[in-house]
N, C-alpha and C positions, 0 to 999 in steps of 0.2 A: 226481306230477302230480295234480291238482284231479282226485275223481271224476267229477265232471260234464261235468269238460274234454272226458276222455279221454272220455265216453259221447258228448258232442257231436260229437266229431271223428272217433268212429266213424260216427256217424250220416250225418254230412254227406259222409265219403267213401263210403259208400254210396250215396248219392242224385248224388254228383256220377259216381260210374260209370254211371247210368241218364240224363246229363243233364239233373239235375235241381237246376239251382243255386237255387232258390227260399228264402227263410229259413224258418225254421220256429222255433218258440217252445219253452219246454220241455215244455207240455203240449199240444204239438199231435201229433196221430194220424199216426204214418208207416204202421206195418203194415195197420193196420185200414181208413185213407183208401185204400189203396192204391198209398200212395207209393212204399212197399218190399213187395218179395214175397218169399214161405215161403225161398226161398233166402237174401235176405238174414236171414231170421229166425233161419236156422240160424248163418249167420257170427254175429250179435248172440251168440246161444246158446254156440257154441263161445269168443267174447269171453269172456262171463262165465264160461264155466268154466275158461277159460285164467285171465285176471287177479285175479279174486276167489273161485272156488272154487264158483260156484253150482254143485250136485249136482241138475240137471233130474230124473234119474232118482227121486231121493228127492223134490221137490218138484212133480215133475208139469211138465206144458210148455200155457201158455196165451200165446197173442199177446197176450194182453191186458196179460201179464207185460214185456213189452218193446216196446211202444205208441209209448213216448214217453220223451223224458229223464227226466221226472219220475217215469212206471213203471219204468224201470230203477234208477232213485236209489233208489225205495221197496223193489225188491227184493233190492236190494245191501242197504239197512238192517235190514229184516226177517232177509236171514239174519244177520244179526250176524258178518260175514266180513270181512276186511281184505284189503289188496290185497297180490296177490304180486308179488314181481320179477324 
């Protein structure tokens, strides 16, 4: 699956458990607008350590790291980590 895919379709089943079907773009602000809260931050969190292997522990945990499609895209490429199956 399309990395992006799968980060958007995380995203949006998030937002669509809070009622919130609105579109969103890939550089638009979920955690920080308040669209998504510290809970969902963690499900994102446990995402990425589940399917790509982000090690939060070794890399520190900012919202700002998981913002948005496009900060989760930059953080998946930064670590230089492939997706698991």
């Amino acid at each position: 699956m399309d990395r992006r895919l799968a980060i958007r379709q995380l995203l949006q089943s998030l937002l669509l458990q809070k009622a919130d079907s609105r579109p969103f773009g890939d550089g638009d602000s979920l955690v920080l607008s308040g669209r998504l809260q510290s809970i969902d931050a963690v499900e994102v969190a446990v995402f990425l350590e589940e399917k790509w292997g982000i090690d939060f522990a070794q890399i520190g945990f900012d919202q700002s790291f998981i913002d948005s499609v496009d900060a989760i895209d930059a953080l998946i490429q930064s670590a230089g980590v492939v997706e698991r199956t």
